[in-house]
C-alpha positions as CSV (number, residue, x, y, z in Angstrom):
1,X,19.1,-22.3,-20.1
2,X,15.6,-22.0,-18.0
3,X,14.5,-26.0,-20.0
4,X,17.9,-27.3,-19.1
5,X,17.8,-25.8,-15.1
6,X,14.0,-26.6,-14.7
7,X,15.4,-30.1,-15.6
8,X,18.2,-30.2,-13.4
9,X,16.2,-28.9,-10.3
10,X,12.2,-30.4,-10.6
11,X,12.9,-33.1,-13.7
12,X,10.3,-30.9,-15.7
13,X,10.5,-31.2,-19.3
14,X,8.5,-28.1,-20.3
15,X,6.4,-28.1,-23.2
16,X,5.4,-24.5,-23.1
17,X,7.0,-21.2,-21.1
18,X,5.0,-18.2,-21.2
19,X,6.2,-14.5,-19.3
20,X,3.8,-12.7,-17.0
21,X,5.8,-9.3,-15.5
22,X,8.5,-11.1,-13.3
23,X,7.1,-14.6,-13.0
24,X,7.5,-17.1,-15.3
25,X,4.5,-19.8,-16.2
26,X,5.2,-23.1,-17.1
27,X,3.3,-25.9,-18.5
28,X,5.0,-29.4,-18.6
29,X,3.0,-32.7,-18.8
30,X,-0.2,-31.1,-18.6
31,X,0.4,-29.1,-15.2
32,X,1.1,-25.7,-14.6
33,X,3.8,-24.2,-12.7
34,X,4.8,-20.7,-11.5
35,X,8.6,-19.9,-11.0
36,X,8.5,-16.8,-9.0
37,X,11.9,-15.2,-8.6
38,X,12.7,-12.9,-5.9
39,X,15.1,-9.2,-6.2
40,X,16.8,-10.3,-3.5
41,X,18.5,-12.9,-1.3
42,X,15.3,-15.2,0.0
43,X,14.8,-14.8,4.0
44,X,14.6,-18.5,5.3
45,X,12.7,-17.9,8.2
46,X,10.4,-15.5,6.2
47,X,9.9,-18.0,3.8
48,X,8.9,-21.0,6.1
49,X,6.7,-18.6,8.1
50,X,4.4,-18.1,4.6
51,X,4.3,-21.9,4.0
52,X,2.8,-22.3,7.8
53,X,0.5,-19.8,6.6
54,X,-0.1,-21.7,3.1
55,X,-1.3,-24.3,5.7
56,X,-3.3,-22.0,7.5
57,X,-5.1,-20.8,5.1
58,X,-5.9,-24.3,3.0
59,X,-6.9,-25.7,6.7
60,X,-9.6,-22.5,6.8
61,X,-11.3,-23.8,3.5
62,X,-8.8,-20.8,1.3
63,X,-9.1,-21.8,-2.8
64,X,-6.4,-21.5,-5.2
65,X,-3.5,-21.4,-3.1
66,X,-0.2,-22.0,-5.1
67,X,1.9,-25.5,-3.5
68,X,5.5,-25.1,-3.3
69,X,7.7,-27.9,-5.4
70,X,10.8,-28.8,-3.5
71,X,14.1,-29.7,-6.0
72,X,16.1,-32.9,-6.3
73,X,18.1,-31.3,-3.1
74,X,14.8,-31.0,-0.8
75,X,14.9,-27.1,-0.7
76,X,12.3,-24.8,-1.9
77,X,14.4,-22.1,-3.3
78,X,16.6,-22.8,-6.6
79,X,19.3,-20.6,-8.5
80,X,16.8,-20.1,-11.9
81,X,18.5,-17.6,-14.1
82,X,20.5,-15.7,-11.6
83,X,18.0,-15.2,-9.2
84,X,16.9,-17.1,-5.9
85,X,13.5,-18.4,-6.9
86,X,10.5,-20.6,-5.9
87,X,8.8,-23.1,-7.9
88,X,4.8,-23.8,-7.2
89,X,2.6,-25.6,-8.7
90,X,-0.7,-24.2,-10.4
91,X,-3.5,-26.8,-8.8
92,X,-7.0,-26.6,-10.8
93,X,-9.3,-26.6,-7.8
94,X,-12.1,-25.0,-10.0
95,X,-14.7,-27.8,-9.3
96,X,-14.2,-27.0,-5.7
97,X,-14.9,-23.1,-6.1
98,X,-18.6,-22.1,-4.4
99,X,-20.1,-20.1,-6.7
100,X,-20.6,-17.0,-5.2
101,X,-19.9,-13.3,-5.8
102,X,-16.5,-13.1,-7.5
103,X,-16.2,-9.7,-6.8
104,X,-12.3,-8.5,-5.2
105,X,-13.6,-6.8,-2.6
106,X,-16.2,-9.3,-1.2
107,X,-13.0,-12.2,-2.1
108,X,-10.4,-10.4,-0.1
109,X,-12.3,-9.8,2.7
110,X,-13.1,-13.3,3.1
111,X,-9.8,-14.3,2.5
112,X,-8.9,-12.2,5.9
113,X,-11.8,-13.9,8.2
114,X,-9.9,-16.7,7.3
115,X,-6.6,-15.8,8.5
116,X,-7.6,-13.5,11.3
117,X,-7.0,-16.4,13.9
118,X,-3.2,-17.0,13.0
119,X,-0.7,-16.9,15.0
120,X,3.1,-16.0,13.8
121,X,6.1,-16.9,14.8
122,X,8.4,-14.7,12.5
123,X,9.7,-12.5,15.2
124,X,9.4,-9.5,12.9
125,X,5.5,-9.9,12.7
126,X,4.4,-10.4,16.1
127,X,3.2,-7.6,18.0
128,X,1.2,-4.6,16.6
129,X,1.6,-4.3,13.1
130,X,0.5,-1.0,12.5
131,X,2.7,0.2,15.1
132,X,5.6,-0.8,12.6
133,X,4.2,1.7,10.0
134,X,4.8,4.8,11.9
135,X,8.7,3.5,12.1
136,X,9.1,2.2,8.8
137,X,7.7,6.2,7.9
138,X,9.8,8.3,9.7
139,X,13.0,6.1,8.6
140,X,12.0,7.0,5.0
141,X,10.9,10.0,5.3
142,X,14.2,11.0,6.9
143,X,15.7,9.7,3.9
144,X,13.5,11.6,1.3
145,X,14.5,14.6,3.6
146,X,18.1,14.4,3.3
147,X,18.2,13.8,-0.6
148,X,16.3,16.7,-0.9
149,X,18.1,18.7,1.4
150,X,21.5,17.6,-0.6
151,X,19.8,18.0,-4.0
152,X,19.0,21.9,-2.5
153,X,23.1,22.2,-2.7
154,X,23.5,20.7,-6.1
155,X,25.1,23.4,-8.3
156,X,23.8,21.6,-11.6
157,X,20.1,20.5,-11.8
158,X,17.7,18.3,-13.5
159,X,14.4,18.9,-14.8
160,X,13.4,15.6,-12.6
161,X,15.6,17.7,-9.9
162,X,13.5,20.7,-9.9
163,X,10.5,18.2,-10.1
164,X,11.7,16.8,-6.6
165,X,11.9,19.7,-4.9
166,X,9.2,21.3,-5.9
167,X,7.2,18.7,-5.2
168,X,8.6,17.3,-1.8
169,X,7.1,20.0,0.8
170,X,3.8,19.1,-0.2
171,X,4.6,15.4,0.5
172,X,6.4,15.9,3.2
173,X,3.1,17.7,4.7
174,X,1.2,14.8,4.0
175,X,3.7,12.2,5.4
176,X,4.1,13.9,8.7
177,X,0.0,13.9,8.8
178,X,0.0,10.5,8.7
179,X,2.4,10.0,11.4
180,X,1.0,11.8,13.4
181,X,-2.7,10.0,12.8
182,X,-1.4,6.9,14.2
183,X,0.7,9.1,17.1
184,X,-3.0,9.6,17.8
185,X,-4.5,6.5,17.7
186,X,-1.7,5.7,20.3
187,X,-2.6,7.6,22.3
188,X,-6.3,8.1,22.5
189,X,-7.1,4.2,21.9
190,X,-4.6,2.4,24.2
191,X,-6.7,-0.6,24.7
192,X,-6.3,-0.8,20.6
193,X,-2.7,-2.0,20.7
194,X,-3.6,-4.3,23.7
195,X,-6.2,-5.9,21.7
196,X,-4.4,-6.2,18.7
197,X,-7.6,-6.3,16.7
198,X,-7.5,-6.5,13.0
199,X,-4.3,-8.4,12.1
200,X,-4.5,-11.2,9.7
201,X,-2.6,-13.1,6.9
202,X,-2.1,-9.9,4.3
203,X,0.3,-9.2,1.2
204,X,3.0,-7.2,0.5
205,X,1.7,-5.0,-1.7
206,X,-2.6,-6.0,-2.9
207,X,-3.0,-5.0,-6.4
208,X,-5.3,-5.9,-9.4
209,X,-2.7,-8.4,-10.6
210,X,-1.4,-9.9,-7.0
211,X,-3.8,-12.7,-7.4
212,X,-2.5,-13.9,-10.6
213,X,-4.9,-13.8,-13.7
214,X,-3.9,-17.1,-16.7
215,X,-7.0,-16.9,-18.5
216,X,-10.4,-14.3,-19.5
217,X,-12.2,-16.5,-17.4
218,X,-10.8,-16.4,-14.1
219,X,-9.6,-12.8,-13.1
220,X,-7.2,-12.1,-9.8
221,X,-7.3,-15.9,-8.7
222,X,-4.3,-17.8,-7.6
223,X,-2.6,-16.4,-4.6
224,X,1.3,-17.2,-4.1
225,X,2.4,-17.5,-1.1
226,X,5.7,-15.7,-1.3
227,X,3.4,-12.5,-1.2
228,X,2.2,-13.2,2.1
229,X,2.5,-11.1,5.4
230,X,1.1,-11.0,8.4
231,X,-0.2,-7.4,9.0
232,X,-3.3,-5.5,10.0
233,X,-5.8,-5.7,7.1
234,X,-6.4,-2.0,6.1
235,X,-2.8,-2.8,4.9
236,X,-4.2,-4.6,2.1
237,X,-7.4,-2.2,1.6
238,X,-5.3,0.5,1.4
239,X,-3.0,-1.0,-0.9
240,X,-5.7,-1.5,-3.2
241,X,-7.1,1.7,-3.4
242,X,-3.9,3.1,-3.8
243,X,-3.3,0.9,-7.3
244,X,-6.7,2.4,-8.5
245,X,-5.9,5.9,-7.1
246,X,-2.9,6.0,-9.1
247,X,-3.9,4.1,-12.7
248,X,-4.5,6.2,-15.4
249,X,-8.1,6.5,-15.5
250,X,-11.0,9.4,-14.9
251,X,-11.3,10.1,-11.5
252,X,-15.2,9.8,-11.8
253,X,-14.5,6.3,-12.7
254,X,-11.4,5.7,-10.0
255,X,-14.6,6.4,-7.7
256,X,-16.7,4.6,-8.6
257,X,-14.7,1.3,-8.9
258,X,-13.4,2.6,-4.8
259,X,-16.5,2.4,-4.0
260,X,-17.8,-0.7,-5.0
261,X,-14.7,-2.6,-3.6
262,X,-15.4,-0.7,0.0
263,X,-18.7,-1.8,-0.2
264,X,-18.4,-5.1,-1.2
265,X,-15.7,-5.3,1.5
266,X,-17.6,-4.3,4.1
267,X,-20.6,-6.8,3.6
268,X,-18.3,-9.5,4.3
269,X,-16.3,-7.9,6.9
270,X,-17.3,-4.9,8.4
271,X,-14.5,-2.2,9.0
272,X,-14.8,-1.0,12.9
273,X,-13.9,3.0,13.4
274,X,-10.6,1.9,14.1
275,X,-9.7,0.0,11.3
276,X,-11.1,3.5,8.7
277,X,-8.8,5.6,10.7
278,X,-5.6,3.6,10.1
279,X,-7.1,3.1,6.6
280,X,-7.1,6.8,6.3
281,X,-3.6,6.8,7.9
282,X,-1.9,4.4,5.5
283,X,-3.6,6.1,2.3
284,X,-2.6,9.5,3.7
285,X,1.3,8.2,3.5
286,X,1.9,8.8,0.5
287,X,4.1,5.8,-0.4
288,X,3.5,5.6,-3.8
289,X,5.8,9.4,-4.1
290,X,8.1,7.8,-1.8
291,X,8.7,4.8,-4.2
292,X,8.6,7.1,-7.3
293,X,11.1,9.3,-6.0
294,X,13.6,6.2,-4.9
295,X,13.1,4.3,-8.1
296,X,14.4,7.0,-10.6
297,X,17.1,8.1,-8.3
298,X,18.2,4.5,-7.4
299,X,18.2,3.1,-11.1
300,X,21.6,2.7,-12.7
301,X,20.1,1.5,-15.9
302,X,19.8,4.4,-18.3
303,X,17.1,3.2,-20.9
304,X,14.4,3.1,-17.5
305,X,15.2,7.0,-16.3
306,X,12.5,8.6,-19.0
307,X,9.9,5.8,-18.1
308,X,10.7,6.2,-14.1
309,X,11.1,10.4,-14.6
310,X,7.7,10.1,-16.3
311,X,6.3,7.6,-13.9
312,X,7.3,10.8,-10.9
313,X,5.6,13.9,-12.5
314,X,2.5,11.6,-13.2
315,X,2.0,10.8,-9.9
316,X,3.3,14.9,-8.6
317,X,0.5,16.2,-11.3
318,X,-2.1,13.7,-10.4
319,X,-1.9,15.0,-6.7
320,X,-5.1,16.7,-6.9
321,X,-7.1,13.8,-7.6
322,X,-4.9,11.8,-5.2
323,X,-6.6,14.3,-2.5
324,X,-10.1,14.3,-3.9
325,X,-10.0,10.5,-3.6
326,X,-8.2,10.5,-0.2
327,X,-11.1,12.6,0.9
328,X,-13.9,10.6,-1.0
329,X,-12.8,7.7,0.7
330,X,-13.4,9.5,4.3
331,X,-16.8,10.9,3.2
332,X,-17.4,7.1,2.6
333,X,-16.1,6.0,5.8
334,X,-17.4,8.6,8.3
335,X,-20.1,9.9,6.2
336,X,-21.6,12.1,9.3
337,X,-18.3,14.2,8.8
338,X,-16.4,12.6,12.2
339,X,-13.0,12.7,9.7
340,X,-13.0,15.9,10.5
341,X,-11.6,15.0,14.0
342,X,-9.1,12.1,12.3
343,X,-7.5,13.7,9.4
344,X,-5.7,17.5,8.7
345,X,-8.1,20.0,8.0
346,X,-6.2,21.2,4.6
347,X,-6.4,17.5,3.2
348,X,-10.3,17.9,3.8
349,X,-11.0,21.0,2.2
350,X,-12.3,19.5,-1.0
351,X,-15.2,17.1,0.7
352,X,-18.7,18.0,1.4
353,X,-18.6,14.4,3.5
354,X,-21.3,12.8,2.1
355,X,-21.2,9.8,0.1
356,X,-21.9,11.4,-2.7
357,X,-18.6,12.1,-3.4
358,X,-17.8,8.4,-4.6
């Protein structure tokens, strides 16, 4: 079925298919390709606003950027197994690559110099960007809040039930500390949102595998540019230390590895005061509960609940270290103890604020 559609669409004849999560890699007459499919319908004007930032970025000197393959029609997206999907080719720009620290910190921060000086068009990412979080917050924490206040009614409970709502005034704490860091930031920093500093070409969500990996050799390399977004770039920062917050790993180790991206971050681009406060913001949403919580409770497919029910009391009984690390990272960014001023004193209780902690 995928032979005879990749066929029909690009007039591949594919000699190898290999699965990587959700995207499928393809080799046909010695190039590769990437078929990324998309959950949903594809936004069109989404869509075309990432390929002007394809451009953007290979204009600014950006490596292994994924090309877009139109079909025999002339559009980008195709109908590939049921689902709306993009085709790109893999381009082997190696021999171009400067060989220089490889490291994803020092990597991503260059790759946001390099879009800082974009300008959108999408009507949904003009303006403030962060000013969207607090929004996109309160919509879903008034959501959380209203399951929970229905599942208080429910006559017959689960064990993931009881899991929710024991867990859910603790969250709810945090969320509402978070919203009101960037009420804050509002306003005592006005001049911030005239500014607009800090936005650049970002992802949707930056994690160890975003940048996709195909061999031992070359680790979180090729960017696709259906992951794009145009955001301010604690977004991605964030993001990332999120994914290593929440792997299963010793949090001596969790860290460590936080510690060497921040840093290697910041020798490339140096984070202003502004920037560690909404990076402090962002973590202290606790989005990854939020997604827990709507995963098990949205799925219809029985064979995922134990995986997704397991997935939620992880992430409830690793709050602890969640909190240790959220405060780790403010030791690291305002090492004299100024966090003291950004962030809720009962999410700080754990830090001595020096950078010892990472």
């Amino acid at each position: 079925m995928l032979e005879r559609q990749l066929y029909d669409y690009y007039r591949l004849d594919s000699d190898n298919i290999m699965y990587i999560n959700d995207d499928i890699v393809v080799s046909a007459k010695g190039k590769l390709y990437l078929i990324r499919p998309s959950r949903s319908m594809i936004n069109k004007k989404k869509f075309a606003e990432q390929l002007r930032m394809l451009e953007h970025l290979t204009v600014r000197g950006e490596f292994h950027l994924l090309i877009p393959v139109k079909a025999e029609g002339g559009n980008y997206v195709s109908l590939i197994d049921g689902q709306e999907s993009v085709l790109f080719e893999i381009v082997n720009d190696f021999s171009a690559t400067p060989s220089v620290d490889t490291s994803i910190g020092r990597k991503l921060a260059q790759f946001h110099i390099r879009g800082e000086d974009y300008e959108p068009s999408f009507s949904s990412w003009q303006g403030v960007a962060w000013l969207a979080w607090q929004n996109r917050w309160i919509k879903r924490l008034e959501q959380l809040e209203g399951w929970f206040v229905k599942k208080q009614t429910d006559v017959h409970k689960t064990s993931a039930d009881e899991l929710f709502l024991l867990s859910f005034p603790y969250f709810l704490g945090m969320s509402e500390n978070a919203i009101q860091m960037l009420t804050d930031m509002q306003l005592s920093h006005a001049f911030i949102i005239r500014e607009g500093k800090g936005h650049t070409i970002c992802h949707q969500r930056f994690e160890e595998n975003t940048w996709l990996t195909l061999d031992s050799h070359h680790i979180s390399l090729y960017k696709v540019p259906t992951d794009f977004i145009y955001d301010h770039l604690t977004r991605d920062i964030a993001e990332y230390i999120r994914y290593i917050a929440t792997t299963s790993a010793p949090l001596f180790e969790k860290k460590k590895r936080i510690h060497l991206f921040l840093t290697r971050y910041s020798h490339v681009r140096v984070l202003e005061t502004v920037d560690k406060t909404l990076l402090l913001a962002r973590l202290c949403f606790p989005i990854h509960y939020y997604d827990a919580i709507e995963a098990f409770y949205q799925t219809i497919d029985s064979r995922k609940l134990n995986y997704l029910e397991e997935d939620m009391y992880r992430i409830i009984n690793e709050a602890d270290d969640y909190e240790a690390i959220l405060n780790s990272v403010a030791a690291y960014c305002f090492p004299e103890g100024r966090s003291r001023e950004i962030m809720p004193e009962w999410l700080l209780k754990k830090s001595s604020y020096t950078s010892d902690h990472l």
